[in-house]
C-alpha positions in Angstrom: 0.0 0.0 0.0 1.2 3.6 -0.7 2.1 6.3 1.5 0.4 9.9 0.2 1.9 13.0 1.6 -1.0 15.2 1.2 0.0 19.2 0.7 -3.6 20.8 0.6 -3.6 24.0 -1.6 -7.4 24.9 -0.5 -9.9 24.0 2.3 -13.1 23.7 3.1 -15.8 24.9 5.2 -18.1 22.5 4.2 -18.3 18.5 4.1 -19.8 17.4 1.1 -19.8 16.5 -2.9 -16.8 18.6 -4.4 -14.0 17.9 -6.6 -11.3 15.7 -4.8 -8.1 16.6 -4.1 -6.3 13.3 -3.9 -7.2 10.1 -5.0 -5.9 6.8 -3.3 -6.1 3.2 -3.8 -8.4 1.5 -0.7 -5.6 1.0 2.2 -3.8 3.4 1.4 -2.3 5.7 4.0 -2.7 9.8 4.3 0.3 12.1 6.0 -1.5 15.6 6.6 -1.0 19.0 8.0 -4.2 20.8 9.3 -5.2 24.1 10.2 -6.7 24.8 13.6 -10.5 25.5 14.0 -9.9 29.7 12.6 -7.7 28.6 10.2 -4.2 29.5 11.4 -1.3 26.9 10.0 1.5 25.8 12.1 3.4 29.2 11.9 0.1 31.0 13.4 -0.5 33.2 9.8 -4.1 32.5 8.6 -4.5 30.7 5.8 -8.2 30.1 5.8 -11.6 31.1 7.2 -13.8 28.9 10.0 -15.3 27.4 11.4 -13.0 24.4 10.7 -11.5 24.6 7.5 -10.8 21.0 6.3 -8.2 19.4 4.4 -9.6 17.0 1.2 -11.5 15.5 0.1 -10.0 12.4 -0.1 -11.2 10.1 -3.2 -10.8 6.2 -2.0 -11.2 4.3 -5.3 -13.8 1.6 -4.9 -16.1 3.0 -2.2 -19.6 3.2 -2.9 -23.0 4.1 -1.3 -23.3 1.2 1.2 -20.1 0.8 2.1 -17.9 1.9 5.1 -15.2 3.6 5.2 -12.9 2.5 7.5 -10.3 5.4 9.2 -7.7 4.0 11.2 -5.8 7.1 13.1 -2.3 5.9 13.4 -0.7 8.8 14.7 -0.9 13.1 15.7 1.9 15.7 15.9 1.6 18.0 17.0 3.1 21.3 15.0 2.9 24.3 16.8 3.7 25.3 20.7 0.4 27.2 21.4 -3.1 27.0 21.2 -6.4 28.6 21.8 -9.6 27.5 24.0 -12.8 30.2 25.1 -12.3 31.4 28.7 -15.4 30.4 29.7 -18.4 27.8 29.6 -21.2 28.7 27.1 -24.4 30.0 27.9 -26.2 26.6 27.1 -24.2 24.8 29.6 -25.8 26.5 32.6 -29.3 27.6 33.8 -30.6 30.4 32.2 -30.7 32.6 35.2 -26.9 32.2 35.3 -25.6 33.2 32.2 -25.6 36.9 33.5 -23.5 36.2 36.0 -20.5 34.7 33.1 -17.9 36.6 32.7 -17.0 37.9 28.9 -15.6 34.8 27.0 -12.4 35.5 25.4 -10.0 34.2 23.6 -7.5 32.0 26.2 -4.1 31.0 24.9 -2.3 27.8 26.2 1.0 26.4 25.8 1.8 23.0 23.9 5.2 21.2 25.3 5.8 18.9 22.6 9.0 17.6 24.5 6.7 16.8 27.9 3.3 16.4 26.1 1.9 18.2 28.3 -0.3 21.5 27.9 -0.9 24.5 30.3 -2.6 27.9 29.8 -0.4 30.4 29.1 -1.0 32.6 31.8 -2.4 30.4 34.2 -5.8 31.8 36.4 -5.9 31.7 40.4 -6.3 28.7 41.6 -5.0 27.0 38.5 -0.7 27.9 38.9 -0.1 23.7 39.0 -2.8 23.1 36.2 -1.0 21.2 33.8 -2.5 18.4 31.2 -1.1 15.4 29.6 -1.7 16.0 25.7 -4.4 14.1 24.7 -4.8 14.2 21.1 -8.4 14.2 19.0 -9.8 15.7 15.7 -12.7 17.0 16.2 -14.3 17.3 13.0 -13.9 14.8 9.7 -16.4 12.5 8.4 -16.9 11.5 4.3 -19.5 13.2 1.9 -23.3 12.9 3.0 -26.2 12.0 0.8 -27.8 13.5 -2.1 -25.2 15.8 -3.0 -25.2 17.6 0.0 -22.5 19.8 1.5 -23.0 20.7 5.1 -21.1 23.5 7.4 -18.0 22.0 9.6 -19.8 23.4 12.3 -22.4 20.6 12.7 -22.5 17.0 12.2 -24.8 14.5 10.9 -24.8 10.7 9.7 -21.8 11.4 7.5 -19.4 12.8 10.2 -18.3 15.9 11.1 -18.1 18.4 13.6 -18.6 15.7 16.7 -15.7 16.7 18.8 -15.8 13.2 20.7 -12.5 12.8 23.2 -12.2 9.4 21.7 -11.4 10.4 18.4 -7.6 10.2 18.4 -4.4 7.8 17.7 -5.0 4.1 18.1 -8.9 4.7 17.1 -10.4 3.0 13.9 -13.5 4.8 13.0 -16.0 3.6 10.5 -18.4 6.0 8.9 -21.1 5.0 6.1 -20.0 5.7 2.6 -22.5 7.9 0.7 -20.8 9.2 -2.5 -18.5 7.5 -4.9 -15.5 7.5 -3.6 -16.3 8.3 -0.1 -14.8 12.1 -0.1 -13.1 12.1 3.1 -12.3 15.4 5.1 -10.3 16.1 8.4 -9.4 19.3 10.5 -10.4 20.7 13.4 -7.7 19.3 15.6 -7.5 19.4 19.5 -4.7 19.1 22.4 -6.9 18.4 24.2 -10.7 18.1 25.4 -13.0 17.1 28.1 -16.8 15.8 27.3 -19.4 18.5 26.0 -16.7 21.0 24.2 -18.6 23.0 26.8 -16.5 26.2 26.7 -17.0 25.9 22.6 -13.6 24.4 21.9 -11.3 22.0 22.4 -7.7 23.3 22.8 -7.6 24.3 18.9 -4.2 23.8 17.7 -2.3 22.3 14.5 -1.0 19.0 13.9 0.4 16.4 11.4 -2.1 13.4 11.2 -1.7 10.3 9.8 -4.3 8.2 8.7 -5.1 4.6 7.3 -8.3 4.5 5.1 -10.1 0.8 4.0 -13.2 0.5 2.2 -15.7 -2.4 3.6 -18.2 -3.7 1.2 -22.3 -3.7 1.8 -21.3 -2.6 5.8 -24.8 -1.5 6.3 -24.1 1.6 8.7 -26.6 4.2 9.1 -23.8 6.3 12.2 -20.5 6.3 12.7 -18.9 3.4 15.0 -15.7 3.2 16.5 -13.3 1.3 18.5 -10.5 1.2 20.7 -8.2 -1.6 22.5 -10.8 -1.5 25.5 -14.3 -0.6 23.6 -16.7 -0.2 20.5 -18.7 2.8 20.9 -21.4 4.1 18.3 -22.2 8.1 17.3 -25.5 9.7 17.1 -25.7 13.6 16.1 -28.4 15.7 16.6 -30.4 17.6 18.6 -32.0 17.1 21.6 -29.3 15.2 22.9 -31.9 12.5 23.6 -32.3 11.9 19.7 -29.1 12.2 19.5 -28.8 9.5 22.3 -31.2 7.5 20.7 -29.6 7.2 17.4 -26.4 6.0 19.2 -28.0 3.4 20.5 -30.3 2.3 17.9 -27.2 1.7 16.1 -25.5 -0.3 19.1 -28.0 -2.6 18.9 -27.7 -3.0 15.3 -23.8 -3.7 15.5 -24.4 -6.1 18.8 -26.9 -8.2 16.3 -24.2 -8.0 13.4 -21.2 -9.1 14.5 -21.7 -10.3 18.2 -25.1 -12.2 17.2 -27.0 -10.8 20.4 -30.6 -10.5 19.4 -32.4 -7.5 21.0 -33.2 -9.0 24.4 -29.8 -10.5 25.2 -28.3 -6.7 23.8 -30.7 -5.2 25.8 -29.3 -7.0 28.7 -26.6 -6.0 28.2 -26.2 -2.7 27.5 -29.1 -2.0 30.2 -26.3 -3.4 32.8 -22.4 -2.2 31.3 -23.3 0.8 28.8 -21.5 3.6 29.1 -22.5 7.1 27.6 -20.3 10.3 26.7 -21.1 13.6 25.6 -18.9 14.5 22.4 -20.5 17.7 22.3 -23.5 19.9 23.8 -21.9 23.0 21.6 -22.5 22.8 18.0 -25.9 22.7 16.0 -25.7 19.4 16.7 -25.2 17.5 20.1 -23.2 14.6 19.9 -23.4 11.5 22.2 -21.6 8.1 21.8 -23.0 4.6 23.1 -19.9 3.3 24.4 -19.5 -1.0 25.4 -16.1 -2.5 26.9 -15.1 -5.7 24.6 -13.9 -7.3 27.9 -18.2 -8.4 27.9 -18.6 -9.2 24.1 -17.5 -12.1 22.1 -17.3 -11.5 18.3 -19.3 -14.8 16.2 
């Protein structure tokens, strides 16, 4: 399998039918620089607008409507020492009668070791002298083409992907996400140092980095949302709002995967999940919420 070193000379704001800018054979791998979520490049000068400006897409040859593509995440550098977060929570995280007590929320810088791996603010609050973070790498927005010709904002997430800003989504992940257009037209961006559940101050730690990627097509996978996995779990993405739909969605698809591949019929699944299921929030900041439906493999056996 080939090795691409991908050089984007444009980037999108959207996720969706447009020409490709690399084709690849299916396995092939992807080495890629990204911008952060404003569109700043490694050196800090702007080279697009947001929200999220992506790199692709990526044309896989031999993926179809039906299929999955499969994104293995083999690796993130990061390229720059600094990055940005929002000082504060946003309003939607907090009873209404609160937001007028928030204070304004600006622009926070932090600093990236990339000797330590570690990340700090820059000019750390009271309280918070000793607060410093182990990087935890995750990109927080990619996904492949959605249906009908569509092309959707990288602010908002759907079916296809996108802006889901899920913790989980970083090296040593394999993602799968259902193939809607020829050739799948895969995008990533968005990039994080790190994140906890909700993105509830609006971001993650928005920074740049160099990602590598693996990307597989499966025929006739049958995926309506995205699944993932890890060493320890298989977890399943629902998008939208409420977060109960989006909740919902997860799950429906959890029980589709548990009747797949781990031949659990809905009672036994039901069992199951009603007893070791675990649930994170990706996101309660974009358009839309995103929740993942999350099952350790220590309690499945694959038939």
């Amino acid at each position: 399998m080939t090795t691409h070193r991908f050089i984007p000379t444009s980037f999108h704001n959207v996720i969706g039918s447009v020409s490709p800018a690399l084709h690849i054979a299916d396995g092939d791998t992807v080495v890629t620089e990204t911008l952060d979520a404003a569109g700043h490049g490694k050196d800090g000068v702007k080279q697009a607008s947001g929200p999220n400006p992506m790199n692709g897409p990526i044309f896989v040859e031999g993926a179809e409507p039906g299929d999955a593509l499969k994104v293995e995440i083999i690796s993130m550098i990061p390229t720059r020492d600094t990055g940005f977060t929002r000082s504060v929570v946003a309003a939607n995280v907090v009873d209404p009668e609160a937001v007028r007590d928030l204070p304004p929320r600006d622009i926070a810088m932090w600093a990236i070791d990339r000797e330590a791996l570690t990340v700090r603010l820059s000019e750390p609050v009271g309280g918070l002298e000793n607060f410093v973070l182990p990087l935890a790498p995750m990109i927080g927005c990619f996904g492949v083409a959605p249906s009908l010709g569509q092309a959707i904002s990288t602010a908002t997430s759907g079916e296809y992907g996108g802006n889901m800003d899920y913790r989980l989504f970083g090296p040593g992940t394999t993602v799968r996400l259902p193939v809607a257009a020829p050739g799948a037209l895969f995008f990533l961006g968005d990039c994080h140092a790190v994140q906890g559940d909700g993105e509830i101050v609006g971001t993650g730690v928005e920074t740049t980095f160099e990602v590598t990627v693996r990307l597989t097509v499966e025929k006739k996978a049958g995926l309506v949302w995205p699944r993932g996995e890890t060493a320890e779990d298989i977890f399943t993405i629902g998008n939208a709002r409420p977060l109960d739909q989006a909740l919902q969605h997860a799950t429906s698809e959890m029980l589709n995967w548990l009747a797949a591949d781990y031949g659990l019929d809905r009672t036994a699944a039901s069992h199951l999940l009603g007893q070791v299921v675990r649930y994170d929030v990706g996101n309660v900041f974009d358009p839309a919420y995103t929740m993942a439906c999350r099952v350790a493999k220590k309690w499945l056996v694959r038939r």
